[in-house]
C-alpha positions as CSV (number, residue, x, y, z in Angstrom):
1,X,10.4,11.9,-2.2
2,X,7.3,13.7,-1.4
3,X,5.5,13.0,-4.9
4,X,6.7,8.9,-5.4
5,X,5.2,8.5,-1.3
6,X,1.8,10.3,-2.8
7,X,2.3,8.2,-6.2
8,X,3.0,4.6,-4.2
9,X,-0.4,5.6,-1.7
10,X,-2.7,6.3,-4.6
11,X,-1.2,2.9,-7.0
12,X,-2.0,0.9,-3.7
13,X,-5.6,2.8,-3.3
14,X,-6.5,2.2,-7.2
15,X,-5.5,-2.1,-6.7
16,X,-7.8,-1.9,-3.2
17,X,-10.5,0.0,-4.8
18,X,-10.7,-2.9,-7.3
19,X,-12.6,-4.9,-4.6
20,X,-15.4,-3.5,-4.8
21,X,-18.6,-2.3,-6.9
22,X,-19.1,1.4,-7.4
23,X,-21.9,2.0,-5.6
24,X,-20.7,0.3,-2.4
25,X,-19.2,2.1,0.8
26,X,-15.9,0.4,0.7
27,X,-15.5,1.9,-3.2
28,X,-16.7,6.1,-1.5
29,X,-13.7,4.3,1.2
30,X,-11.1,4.1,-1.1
31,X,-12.1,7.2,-3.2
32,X,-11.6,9.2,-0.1
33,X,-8.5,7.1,0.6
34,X,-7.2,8.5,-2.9
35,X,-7.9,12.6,-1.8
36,X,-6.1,11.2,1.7
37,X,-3.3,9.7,-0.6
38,X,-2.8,12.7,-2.7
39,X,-2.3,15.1,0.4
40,X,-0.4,12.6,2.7
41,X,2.6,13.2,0.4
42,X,2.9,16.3,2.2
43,X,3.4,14.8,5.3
44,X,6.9,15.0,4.8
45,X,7.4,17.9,4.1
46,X,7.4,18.6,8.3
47,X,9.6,15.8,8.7
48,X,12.8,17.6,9.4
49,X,10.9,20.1,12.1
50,X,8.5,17.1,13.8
51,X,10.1,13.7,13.0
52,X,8.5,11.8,15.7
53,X,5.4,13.6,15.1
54,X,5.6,12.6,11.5
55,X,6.7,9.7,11.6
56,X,3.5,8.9,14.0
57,X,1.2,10.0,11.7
58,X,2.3,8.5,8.7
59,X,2.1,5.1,10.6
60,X,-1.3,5.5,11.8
61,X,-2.3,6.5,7.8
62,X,-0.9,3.0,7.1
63,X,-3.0,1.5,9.6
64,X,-5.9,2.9,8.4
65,X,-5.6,3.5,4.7
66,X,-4.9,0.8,2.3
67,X,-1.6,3.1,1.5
68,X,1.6,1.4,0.7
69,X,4.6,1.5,3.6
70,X,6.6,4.0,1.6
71,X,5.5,6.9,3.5
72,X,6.0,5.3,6.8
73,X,9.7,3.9,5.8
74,X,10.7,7.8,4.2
75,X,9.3,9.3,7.9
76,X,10.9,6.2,9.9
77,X,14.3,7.5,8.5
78,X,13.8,11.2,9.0
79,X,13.1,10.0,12.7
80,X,16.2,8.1,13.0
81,X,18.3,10.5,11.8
82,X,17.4,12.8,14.4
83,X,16.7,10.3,17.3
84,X,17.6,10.9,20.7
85,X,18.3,7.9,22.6
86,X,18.4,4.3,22.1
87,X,15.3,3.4,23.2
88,X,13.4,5.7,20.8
89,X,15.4,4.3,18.0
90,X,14.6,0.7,19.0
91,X,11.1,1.7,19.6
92,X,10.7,2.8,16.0
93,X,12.5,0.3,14.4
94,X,10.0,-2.3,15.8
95,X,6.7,0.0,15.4
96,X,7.4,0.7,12.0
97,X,8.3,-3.0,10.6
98,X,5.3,-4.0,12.8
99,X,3.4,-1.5,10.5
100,X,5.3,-1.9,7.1
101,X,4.4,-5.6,7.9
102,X,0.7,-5.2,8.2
103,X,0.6,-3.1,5.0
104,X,2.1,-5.3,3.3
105,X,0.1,-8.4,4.1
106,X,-2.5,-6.7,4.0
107,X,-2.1,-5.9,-0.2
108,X,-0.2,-9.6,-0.6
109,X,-3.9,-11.2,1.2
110,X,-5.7,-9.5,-1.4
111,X,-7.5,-11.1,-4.8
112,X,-5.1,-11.0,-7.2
113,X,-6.8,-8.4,-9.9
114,X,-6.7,-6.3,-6.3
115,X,-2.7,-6.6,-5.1
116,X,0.4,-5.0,-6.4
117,X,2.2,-8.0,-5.5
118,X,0.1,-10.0,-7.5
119,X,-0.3,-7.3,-10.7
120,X,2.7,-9.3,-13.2
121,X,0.7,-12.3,-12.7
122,X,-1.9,-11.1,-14.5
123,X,0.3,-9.3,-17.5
124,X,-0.4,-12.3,-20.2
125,X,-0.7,-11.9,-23.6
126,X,-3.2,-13.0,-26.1
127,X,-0.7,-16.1,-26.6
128,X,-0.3,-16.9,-23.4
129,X,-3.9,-16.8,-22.3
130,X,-5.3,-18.8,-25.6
131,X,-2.3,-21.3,-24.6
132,X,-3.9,-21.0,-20.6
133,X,-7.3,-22.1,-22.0
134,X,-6.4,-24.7,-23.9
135,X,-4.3,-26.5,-20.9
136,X,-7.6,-26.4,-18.9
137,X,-10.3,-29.0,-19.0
138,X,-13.3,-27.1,-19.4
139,X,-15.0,-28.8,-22.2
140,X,-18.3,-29.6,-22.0
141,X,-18.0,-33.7,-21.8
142,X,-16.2,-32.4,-17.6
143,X,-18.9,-29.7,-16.8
């Protein structure tokens, strides 16, 4: 579990870090959201001893990463598991689709060279894009 949470952070850290040039802060953002990636992995590994803690964490990482909501979800069960009372479990059911929610958008809002929602969009073949161009109107008698 703990190295496909690290892979799904850093796959949604490479598609954000698209955005940008490299020279600019938000590209030195998402290279240190990568070393952040790689490590928050780990996280987990103190979910059985701290689940609440853990699971707390790992939501605020979403909220301020551009990590994918895999992490959260994997500590959001650990904490269920071991919940104590019906209001914690409610509680964390809500905070942590509230979360996996704003991740989410947040990757489906992006441009689409930039989103993993939008990455098989952009899988076309030499065929396919020759066949693209051709439908368009971009000759020169338009422009």
């Amino acid at each position: 579990m703990m190295p496909l949470a690290s892979f799904m952070c850093l796959a949604q850290t490479s598609f954000f870090a698209q955005n940008f040039a490299p020279d600019s802060v938000g590209y030195i953002w998402a290279v240190f959201s990568t070393f952040v990636a790689v490590a928050a992995g780990f996280l987990l590994l103190a979910r059985s001893q701290y689940p609440e803690l853990t699971f707390w964490i790992a939501c605020a990482l979403m909220l301020v990463f551009p990590f994918d909501p895999l992490l959260t979800l994997m500590a959001m069960t650990a904490y269920l598991a071991r919940r104590s009372n019906r209001n914690a479990t409610i509680r964390t059911a809500i905070i942590g689709n509230v979360v996996t929610l704003i991740a989410q958008l947040r990757d489906a809002l992006q441009q689409p060279k930039a989103s993993i929602w939008h990455a098989d969009k952009l899988d076309m073949g030499r065929v396919q894009m020759a066949r693209l161009v051709e439908r368009s109107d971009l000759s020169e008698e338009s422009l």
